[in-house]
C-alpha positions in Angstrom: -15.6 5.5 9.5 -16.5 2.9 12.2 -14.2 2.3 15.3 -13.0 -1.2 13.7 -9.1 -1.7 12.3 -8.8 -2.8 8.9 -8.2 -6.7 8.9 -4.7 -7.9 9.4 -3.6 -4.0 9.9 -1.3 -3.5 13.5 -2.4 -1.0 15.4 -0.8 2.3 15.8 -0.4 5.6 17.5 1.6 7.0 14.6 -1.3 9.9 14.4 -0.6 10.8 17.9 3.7 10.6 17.8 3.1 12.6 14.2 1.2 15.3 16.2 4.0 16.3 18.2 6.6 16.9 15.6 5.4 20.3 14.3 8.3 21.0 12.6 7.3 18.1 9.9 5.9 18.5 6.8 2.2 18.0 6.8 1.2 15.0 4.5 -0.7 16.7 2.0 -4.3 14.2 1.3 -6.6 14.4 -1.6 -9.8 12.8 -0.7 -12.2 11.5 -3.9 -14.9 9.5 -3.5 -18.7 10.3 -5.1 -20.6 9.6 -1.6 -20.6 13.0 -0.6 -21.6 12.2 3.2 -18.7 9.4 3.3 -16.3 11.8 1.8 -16.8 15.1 3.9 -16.6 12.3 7.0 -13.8 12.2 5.8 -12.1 15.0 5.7 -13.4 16.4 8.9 -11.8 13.0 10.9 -8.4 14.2 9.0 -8.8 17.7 9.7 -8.4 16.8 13.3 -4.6 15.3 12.7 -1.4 17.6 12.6 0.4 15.8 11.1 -2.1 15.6 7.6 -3.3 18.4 5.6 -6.6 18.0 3.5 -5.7 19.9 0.3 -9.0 19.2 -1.8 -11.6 16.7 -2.6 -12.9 15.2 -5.8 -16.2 13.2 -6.4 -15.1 11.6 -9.7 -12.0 10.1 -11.5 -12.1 12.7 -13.7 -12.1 15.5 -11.4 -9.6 13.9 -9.7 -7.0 13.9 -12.6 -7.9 17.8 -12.5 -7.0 18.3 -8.7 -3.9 16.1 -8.8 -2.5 18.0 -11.8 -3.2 21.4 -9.8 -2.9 20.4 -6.2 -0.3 17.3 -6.3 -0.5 16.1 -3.2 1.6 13.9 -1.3 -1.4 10.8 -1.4 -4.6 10.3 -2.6 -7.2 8.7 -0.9 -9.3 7.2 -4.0 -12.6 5.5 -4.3 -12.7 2.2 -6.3 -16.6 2.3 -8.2 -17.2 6.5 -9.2 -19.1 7.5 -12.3 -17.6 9.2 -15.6 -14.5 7.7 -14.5 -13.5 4.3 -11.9 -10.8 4.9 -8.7 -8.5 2.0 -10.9 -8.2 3.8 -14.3 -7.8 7.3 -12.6 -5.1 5.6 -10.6 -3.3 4.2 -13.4 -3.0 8.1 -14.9 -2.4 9.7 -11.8 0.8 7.0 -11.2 1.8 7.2 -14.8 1.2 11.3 -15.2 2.8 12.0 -11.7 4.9 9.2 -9.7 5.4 11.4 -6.9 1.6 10.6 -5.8 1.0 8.1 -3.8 -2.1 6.7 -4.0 -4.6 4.6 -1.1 -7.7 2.9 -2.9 -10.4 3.0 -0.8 -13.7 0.2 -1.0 -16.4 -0.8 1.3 -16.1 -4.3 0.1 -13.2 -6.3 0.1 -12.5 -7.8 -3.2 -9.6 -10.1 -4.4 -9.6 -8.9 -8.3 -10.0 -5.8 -7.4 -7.4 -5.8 -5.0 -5.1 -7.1 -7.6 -6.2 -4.6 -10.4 -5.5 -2.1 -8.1 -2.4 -2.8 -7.5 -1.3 -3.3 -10.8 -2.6 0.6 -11.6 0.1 1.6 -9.4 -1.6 2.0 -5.7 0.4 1.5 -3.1 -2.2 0.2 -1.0 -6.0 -0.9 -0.4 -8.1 0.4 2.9 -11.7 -0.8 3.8 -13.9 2.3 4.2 -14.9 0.1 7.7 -11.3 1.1 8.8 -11.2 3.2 12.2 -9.5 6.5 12.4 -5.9 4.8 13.5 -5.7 2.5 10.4 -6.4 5.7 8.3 -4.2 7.6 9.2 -1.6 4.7 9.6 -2.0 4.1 6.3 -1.8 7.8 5.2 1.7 8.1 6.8 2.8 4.5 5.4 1.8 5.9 1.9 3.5 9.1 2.5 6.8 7.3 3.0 6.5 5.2 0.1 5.4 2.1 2.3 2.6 -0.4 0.8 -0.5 -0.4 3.0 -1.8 -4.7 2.5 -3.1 -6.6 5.2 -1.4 -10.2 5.6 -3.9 -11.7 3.9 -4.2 -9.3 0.8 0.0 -9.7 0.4 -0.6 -13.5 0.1 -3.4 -12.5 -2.6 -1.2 -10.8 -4.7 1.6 -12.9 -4.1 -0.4 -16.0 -5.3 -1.7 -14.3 -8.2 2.1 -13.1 -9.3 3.4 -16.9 -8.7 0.6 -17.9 -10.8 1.3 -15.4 -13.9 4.7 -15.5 -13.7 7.4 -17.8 -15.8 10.5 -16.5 -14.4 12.6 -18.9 -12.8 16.1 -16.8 -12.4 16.2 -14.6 -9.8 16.1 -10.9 -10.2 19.6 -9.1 -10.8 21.4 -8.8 -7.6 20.0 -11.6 -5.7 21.0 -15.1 -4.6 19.8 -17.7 -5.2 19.2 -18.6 -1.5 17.8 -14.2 -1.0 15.5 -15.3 -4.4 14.4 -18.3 -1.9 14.0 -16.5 1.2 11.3 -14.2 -0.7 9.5 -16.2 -2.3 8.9 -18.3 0.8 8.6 -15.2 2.3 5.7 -14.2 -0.3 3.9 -17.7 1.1 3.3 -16.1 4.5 6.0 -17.5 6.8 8.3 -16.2 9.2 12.3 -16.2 9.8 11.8 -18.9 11.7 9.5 -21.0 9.3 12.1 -20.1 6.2 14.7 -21.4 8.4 12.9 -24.8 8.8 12.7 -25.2 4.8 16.1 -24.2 4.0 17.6 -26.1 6.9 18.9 -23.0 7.8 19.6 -20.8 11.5 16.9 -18.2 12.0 19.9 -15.7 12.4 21.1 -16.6 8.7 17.7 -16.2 7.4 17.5 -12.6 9.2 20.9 -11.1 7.7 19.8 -13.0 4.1 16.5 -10.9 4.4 18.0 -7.9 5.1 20.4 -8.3 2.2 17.8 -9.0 -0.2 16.2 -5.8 1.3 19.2 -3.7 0.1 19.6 -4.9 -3.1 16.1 -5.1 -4.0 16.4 -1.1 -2.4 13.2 -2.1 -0.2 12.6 -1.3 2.8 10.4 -4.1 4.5 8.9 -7.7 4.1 5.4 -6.0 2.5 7.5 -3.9 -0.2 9.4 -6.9 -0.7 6.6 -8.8 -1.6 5.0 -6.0 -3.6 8.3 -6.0 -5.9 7.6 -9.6 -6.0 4.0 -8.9 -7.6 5.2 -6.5 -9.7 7.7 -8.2 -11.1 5.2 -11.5 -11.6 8.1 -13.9 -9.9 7.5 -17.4 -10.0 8.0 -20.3 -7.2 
């Protein structure tokens, strides 16, 4: 792993704050990736955390489905291009066979489709294997909690791609139709403040609309907002 962040990722020193509560759970990774070197790298750099436990490794798809179904851990970190069997179909029967995993593709090139077809398998995120220590384990913990790990720029790719599938022009049960506004402007890239300036509205309103839509949608943030709007292919 080199010392750079993954693109559009904050920075963090949840690995060190993790460290110091011992009397946490330890996130429990599976690492798979067929580059043996890269993969070992791996899980020495994470052995180093507290707050993550490295319960096995994998070089293949299909030995991955074996180690989920003995091991299942908390979050997988899973290779997109392996042999016998790809990161993106092992993903889709790892989500499908157990939802309790949580899994992280991981890619040493960035890639729009793939993005997207990752995130249709069921991953709840997509990490460059040029990402430093700090956005790995950043996005481990993210994971762990349930929390998508996408750059800025990769929610606006699979935000576009949804508004361009989708035909759905009703907004989803529980919503306004000012909330269904504020996310799907919200999906575009812009702020509170930004929304505001569309909907002619006070950045204050915007905030208390947001968090509403939040609760119904029973997200917990702008990204899993817009990764509900993916998923559910919502149109502007």
């Amino acid at each position: 792993m080199s010392t750079a962040g993954q693109k559009g990722s904050p920075r963090s020193t949840v690995s060190t704050s993790m460290a110091g509560q011992s009397h946490a759970p330890k996130v429990r990774v599976l690492v798979v990736d067929d580059q043996t070197l890269f993969r070992e790298g791996v899980v020495e750099l994470l052995k180093a955390e507290n707050a993550i436990s490295v319960v096995g490794q994998a070089e293949d798809g299909l030995e991955a489905l074996r180690k989920v179904a003995a091991l299942l851990p908390d979050v997988v970190l899973m290779d997109v291009l392996m042999p016998r069997l790809g990161g993106i179909d092992a993903t889709a029967r790892i989500v499908a066979r157990h939802p309790s995993v949580r899994v992280l593709m991981v890619t040493s090139v960035h890639d729009d489709e793939t993005l997207l077809e990752a995130m249709r398998a069921g991953a709840l995120g997509y990490l460059l294997k040029a990402s430093g220590r700090e956005s790995l384990v950043e996005a481990i913990m993210r994971a762990a909690h349930r929390r998508p790990v996408l750059s800025r720029d990769d929610q606006r790719v699979v935000v576009t791609s949804a508004l361009g599938r989708a035909g759905h022009e009703k907004p989803p049960a529980g919503l306004t139709d000012r909330q269904f506004q504020i996310l799907r402007l919200m999906s575009r890239g812009l702020g509170l403040r930004e929304i505001g300036r569309q909907l002619g509205l006070a950045e204050k309103t915007v905030r208390n609309q947001a968090s509403l839509m939040y609760a119904r949608l029973d997200v917990h943030d702008r990204a899993q907002a817009i990764l509900f709007a993916m998923r559910k292919g919502f149109a502007a």
